[in-house]
KOLBA-456775 format. One record per residue (C-alpha): x, z, y; residue in one letter. Coordinates in steps of 0.05 Angstrom, whole numbers, padded with zeros to 5 digits, always signed. Layout:
<nodes>
XZYa
...
</nodes>
This chain:
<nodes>
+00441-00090+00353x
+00426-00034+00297x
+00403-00041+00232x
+00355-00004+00189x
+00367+00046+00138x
+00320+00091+00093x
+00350+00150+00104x
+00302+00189+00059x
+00248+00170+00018x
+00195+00223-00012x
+00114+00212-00053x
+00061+00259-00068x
+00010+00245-00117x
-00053+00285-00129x
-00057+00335-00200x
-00118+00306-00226x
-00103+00254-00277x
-00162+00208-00303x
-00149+00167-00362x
-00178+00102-00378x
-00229+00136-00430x
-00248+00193-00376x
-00283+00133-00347x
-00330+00118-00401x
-00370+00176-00375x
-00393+00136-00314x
-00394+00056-00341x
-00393+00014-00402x
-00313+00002-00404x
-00254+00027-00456x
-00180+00032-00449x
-00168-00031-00483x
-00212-00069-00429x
-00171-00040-00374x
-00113-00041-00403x
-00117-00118-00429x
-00138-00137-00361x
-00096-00091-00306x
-00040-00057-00355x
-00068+00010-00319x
-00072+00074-00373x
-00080+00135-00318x
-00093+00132-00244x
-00088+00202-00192x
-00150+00226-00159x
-00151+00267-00103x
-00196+00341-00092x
-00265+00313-00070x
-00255+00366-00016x
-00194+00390+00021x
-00146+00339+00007x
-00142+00281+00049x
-00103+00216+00061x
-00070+00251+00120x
-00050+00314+00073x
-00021+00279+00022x
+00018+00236+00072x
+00047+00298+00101x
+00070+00330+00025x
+00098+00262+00018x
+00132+00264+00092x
+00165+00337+00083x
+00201+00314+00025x
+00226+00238+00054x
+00245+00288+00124x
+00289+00337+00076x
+00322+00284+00036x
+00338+00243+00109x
+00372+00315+00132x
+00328+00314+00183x
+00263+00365+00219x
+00194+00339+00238x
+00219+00358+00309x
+00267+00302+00299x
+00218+00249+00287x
+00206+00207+00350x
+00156+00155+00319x
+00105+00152+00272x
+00079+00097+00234x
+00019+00110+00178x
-00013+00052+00138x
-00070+00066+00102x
-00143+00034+00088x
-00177+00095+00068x
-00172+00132+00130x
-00194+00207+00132x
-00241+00188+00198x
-00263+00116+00217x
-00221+00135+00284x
-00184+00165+00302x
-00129+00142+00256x
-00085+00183+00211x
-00026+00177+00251x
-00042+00232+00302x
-00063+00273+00249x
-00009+00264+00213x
+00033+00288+00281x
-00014+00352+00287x
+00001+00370+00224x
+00066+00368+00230x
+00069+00405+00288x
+00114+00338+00323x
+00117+00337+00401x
+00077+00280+00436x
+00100+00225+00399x
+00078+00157+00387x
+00035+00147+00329x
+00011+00074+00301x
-00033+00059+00247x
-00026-00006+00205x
-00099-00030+00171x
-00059-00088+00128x
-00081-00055+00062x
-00040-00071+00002x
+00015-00097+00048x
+00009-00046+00099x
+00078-00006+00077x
+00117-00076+00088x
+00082-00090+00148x
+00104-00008+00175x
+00165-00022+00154x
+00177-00088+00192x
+00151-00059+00256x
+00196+00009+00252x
+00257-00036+00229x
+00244-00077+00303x
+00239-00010+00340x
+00312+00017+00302x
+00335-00061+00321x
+00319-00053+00398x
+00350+00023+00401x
+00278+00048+00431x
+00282+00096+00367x
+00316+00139+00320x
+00284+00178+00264x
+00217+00143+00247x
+00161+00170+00197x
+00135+00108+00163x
+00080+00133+00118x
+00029+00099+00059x
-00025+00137+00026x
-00094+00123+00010x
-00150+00165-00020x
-00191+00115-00047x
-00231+00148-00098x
-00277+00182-00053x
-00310+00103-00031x
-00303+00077-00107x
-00366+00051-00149x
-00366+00086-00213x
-00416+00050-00250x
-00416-00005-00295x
-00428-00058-00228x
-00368-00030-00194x
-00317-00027-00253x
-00277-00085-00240x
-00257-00053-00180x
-00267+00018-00187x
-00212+00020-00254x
-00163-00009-00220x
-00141+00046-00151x
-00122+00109-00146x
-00098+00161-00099x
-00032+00177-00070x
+00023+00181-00016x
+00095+00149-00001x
+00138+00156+00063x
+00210+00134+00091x
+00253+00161+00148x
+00278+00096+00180x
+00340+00104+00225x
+00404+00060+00245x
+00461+00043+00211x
+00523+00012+00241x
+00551-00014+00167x
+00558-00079+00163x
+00510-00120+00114x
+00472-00057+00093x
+00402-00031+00114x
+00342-00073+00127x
+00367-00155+00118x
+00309-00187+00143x
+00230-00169+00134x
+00176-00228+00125x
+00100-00227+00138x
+00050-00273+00130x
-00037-00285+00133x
-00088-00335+00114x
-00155-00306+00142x
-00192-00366+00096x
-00218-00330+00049x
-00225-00250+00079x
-00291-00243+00047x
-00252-00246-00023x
-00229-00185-00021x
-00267-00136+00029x
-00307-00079+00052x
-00360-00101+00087x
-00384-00033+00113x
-00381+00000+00161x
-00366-00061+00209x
-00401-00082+00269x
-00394-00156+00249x
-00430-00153+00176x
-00488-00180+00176x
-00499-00219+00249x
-00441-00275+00268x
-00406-00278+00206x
-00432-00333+00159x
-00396-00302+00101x
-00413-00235+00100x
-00484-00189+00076x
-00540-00209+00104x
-00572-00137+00118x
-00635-00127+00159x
-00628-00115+00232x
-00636-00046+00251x
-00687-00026+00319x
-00613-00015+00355x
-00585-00083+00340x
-00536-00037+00289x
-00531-00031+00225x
-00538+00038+00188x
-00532+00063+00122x
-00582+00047+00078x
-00608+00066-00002x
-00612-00014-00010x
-00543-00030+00002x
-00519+00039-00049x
-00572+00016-00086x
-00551-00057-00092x
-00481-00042-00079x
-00464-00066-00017x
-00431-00008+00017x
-00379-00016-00036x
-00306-00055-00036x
-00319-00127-00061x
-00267-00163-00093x
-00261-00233-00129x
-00209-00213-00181x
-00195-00286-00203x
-00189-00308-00130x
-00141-00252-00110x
-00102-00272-00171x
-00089-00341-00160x
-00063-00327-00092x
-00025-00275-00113x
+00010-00305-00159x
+00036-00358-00114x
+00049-00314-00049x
+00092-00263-00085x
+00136-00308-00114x
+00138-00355-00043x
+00147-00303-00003x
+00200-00265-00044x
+00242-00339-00040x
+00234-00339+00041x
+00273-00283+00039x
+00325-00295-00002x
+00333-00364+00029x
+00341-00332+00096x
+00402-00284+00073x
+00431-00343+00033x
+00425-00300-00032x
+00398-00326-00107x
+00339-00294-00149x
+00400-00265-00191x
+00427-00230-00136x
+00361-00182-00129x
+00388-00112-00169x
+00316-00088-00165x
+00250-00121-00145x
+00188-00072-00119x
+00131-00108-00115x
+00068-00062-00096x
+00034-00043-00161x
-00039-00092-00160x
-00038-00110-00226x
+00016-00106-00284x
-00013-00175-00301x
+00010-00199-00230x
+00075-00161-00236x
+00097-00200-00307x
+00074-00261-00286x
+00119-00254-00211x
+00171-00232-00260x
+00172-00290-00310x
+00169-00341-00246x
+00226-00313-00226x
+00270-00301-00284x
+00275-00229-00279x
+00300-00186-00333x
+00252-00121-00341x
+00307-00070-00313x
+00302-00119-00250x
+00231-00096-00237x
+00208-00023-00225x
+00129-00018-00239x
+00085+00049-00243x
+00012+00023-00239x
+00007+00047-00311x
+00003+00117-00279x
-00024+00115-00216x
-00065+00049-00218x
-00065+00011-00148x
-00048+00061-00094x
-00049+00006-00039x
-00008+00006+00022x
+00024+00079-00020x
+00043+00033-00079x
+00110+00011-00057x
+00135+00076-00026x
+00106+00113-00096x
+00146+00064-00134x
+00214+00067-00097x
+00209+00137-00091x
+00205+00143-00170x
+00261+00085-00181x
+00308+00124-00132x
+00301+00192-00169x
+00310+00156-00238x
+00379+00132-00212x
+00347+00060-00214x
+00378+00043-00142x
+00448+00055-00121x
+00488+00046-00063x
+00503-00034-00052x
+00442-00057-00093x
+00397-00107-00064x
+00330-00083-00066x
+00263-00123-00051x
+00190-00102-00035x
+00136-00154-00033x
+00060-00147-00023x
-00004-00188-00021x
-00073-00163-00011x
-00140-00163+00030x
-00137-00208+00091x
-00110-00240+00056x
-00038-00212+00073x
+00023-00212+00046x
+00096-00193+00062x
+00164-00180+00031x
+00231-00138+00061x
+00301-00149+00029x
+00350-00087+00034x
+00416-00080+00019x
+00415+00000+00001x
</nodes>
């Protein structure tokens, strides 16, 4: 059986820069709020018209395909994760491939949000395993902006994401101990309303307890109304303390599992990516686990929360800054809406 490499590794992010005072134009914040209670200074946003989740994934994909040594023509899968999809379907994967101008390849989309690189990644690293494949795309971006409430109600969740685009060209590797060591994924469905988007969804609103009440259209559907903009409804919900609390104890847990299972040591880990939620998360994963600051790559000071583009952002960045080298152990881990939450341990 194979294992998996990153062959090539590439991230786009969008020109427009807004800084944490750009935002007092739209609610009552400042930098120091934002920055006391995320650590984020500047996020990306994308152009409000002609850039899209599936463009920036390809700018992101050409340079991952030319650092691999590879052609899109080469490419014989496609995985894109992503919760900010340019259409509700059809996903961005097969736009991606016409793009790209790839033959008929397969193209799956992951919807695991903040953990939806690790969860790409752990379904191309069983397709390299099993020999189906050879060269596959595995792609994270999110242009989130565009579905962001930028008023004083939305702020604790509007600050905190911005826009962007990772990918990785995963093939096999016959060297012994390196690639892909083991991948782990996890979900507690408990408390989904936590963190969530209720709309559009054919469920909100008529079987499930915990989400909006909204009134029941002549259909039996539910459409778009001024009272849920108006009372902010149609916007991402999130319970930040919740989400932290969780966090806090899934990265570390699930960052252990796999260590445990490749009978390595915290100490062992030359570089630790978690995906950038919150630098307050990040420091506190960090001092759980006894990591010295050059053991932990974050970015969200720049780019805010990119989502399931986070961790392929971030390694991206800590691979051109010489921060992994061949024979390092690198490890991703992730936790958000679902809740989810995965980790992958690599030996580059």
């Amino acid at each position: 059986m194979f294992q998996s490499k990153i062959a090539g590794i590439g991230h786009y992010v969008p020109k427009n820069v807004y800084k944490n005072e750009d935002l007092l134009k739209f609610m009552d914040t400042s930098d120091a709020w934002i920055q006391e209670r995320t650590g984020i200074q500047e996020r990306r946003y994308a152009d409000r018209v002609g850039e899209t989740t599936t463009s920036m994934g390809v700018e992101a994909s050409k340079i991952a395909l030319e650092r691999a040594g590879i052609t899109a023509a080469d490419v014989d899968f496609i995985i894109f994760a992503t919760l900010s999809p340019d259409y509700y379907f059809p996903g961005c994967g097969v736009l991606l491939q016409r793009e790209m101008g790839m033959g008929e390849i397969g193209a799956l989309d992951i919807r695991n949000q903040c953990s939806g690189f690790v969860y790409a990644l752990s379904v191309a690293d069983q397709f390299i395993k099993t020999g189906m494949y050879k060269n596959i795309l595995v792609v994270g971006s999110e242009k989130q902006s565009f579905a962001m409430d930028f008023s004083t109600r939305g702020r604790n969740v509007s600050v905190i994401f911005g826009d962007g685009a990772g990918a990785v060209v995963l093939q096999p590797t016959e060297e012994a101990g390196k690639g892909i060591l083991s991948t782990h994924l996890h979900s507690d469905g408990a408390d989904a309303e936590k963190l969530a988007m209720y709309y559009p969804g054919a469920a909100a609103g008529f079987g499930l307890e915990n989400t909006p009440k909204w009134p029941e259209q002549e259909l039996g559907g539910m459409l778009m109304t001024a009272e849920m903009l108006e009372d902010g409804s149609a916007f991402p919900y999130m319970d930040g303390q919740a989400v932290f609390k969780k966090a806090v104890v899934k990265f570390p847990e699930v960052i252990g599992e796999a260590l445990r299972k490749n009978n390595l040591q915290t100490t062992d880990i030359d570089l630790l990516i978690p995906h950038q939620a919150n630098l307050r998360i990040s420091q506190f994963v960090q001092k759980t686990l006894g990591l010295p600051d050059e053991k932990v790559f974050s970015n969200i000071q720049r780019y805010g929360n990119t989502t399931a583009a986070s961790i392929p952002i971030a390694l991206s960045e800590a691979w051109q800054e010489g921060r992994i080298k061949d024979g390092n152990l690198v490890c991703f881990a992730a936790f958000g809406a679902g809740f989810t939450w995965g980790s992958a341990l690599i030996r580059w």
